[in-house]
N, C-alpha and C positions, 0 to 999 in steps of 0.2 A: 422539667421546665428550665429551662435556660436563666441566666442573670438576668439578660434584657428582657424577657418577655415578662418574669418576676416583679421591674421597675417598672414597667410599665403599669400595673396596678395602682390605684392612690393610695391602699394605704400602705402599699409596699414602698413606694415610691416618699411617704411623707417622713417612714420608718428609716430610709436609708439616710434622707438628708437631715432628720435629727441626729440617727447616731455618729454621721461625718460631722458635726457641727461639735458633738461631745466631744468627741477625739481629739479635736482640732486644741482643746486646751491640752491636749497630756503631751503637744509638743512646747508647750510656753517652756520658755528657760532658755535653751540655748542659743538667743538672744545676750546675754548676761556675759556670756565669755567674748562674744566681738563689743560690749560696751567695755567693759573691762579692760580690755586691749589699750583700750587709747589712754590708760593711767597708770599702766602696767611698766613697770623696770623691764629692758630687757626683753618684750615680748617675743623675739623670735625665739628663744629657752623653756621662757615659761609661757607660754600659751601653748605647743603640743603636750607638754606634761597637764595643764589644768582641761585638755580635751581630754585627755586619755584617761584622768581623773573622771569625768565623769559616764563614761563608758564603763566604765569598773562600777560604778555608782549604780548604773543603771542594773546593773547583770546581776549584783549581790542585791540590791534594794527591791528592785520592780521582779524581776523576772524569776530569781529564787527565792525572794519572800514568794509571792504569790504560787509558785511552784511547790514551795512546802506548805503553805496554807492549803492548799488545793487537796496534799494527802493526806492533811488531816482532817477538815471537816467535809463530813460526807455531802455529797450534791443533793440525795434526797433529804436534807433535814429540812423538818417543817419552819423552822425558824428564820429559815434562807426566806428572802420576799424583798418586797421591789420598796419597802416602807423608809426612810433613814431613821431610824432610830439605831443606837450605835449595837443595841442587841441582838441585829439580825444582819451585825456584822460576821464573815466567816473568819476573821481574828479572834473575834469575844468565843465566840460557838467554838471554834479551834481549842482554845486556851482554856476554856472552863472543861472542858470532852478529856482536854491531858490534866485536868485538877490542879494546877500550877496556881498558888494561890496571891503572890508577891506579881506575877509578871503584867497582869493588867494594867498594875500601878505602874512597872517599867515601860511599857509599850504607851499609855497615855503622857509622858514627859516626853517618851519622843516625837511623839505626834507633834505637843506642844512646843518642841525645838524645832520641829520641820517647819511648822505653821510661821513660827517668829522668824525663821531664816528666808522662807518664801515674801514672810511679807516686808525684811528689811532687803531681799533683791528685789524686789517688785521697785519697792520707793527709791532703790537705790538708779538704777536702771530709768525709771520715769523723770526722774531728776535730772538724769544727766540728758534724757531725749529733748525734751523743754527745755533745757538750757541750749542744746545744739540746733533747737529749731529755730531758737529767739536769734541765736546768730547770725544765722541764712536769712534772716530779715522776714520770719514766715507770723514771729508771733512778736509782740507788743515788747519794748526795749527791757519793762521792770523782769521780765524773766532771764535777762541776762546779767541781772546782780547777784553776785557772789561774796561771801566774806573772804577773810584774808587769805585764807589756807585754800580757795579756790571753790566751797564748797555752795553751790546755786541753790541758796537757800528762798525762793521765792518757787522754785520748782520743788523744792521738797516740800515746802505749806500747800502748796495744789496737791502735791500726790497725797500729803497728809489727808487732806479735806476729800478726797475722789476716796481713800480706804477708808472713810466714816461711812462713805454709804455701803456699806456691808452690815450694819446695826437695821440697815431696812429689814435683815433676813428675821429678825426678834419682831417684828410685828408680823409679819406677812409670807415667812417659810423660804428656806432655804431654795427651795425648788421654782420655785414664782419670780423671785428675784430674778435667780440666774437666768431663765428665760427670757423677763425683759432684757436685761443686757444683752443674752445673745440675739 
């Protein structure tokens, strides 16, 4: 059966355009290096060094983690499933399968450094959008107040107040959430 005849079904059809919608956040980010730019020393130097940074980023982080996890934890294990709980992640199953008894604890700080890095680019990046919008004369003047050193603090109290509602997920599940938003 061909792709298109495949789409053509609903629930093939419902299937595709959830998991294109999923995907669509695993490109968020490189965003970040053309905001960055416009505060950047010297961009034409250091903007192909901070791309090519993150191409390296991507190939050791994304693509050889998950290529080594892959040949460690077996595909039929019963514990793999579609639940989130962090124990039927194929990291934990991987890491508890080689008995490594310290690296859980190493692997949970860096998640924890990921998570605090994504979400000071997120406000970082948000900050500066609201600020460059309020310019263009698209949004209300108080968003293009800054303190002295430049920093558009009225765009950073909104992004603050927009990343509180992520505390919805503690009432109402991680999954539910996300879906209203998208």
């Amino acid at each position: 059966m061909t792709l298109s005849a495949r789409l053509t079904r609903p629930c093939c059809r419902q299937s595709f355009w959830a998991v294109l919608t999923q995907a669509a956040f695993s490109f968020i980010g490189t965003e970040i290096v053309a905001v960055a730019a416009g505060e950047t020393q010297n961009p034409r130097r250091n903007l192909p060094k901070a791309i090519k940074r993150v191409y390296v980023r991507i190939l050791l982080f994304y693509i050889l983690g998950v290529f080594s996890i892959g040949l460690c934890c077996p595909s039929n294990s019963d514990r793999l499933s579609v639940t989130s709980d962090a124990a039927s992640s194929p990291f934990v199953i991987a890491i508890e399968k080689a008995g490594i008894k310290a690296l859980p604890s190493i692997i949970n700080a860096c998640l924890i450094t990921a998570a605090w890095s994504a979400g000071s680019s997120g406000l970082y990046t948000s900050s500066r959008a609201l600020y460059s919008i309020a310019l263009n004369g698209d949004l209300p003047k108080v968003f293009r107040k800054t303190t002295r050193n430049g920093l558009p603090i009225v765009g950073i109290a909104t992004g603050t107040l927009f990343g509180c509602l992520a505390y919805l997920t503690v009432a109402r599940g991680p999954e539910r959430v996300f879906n209203w938003f998208t």
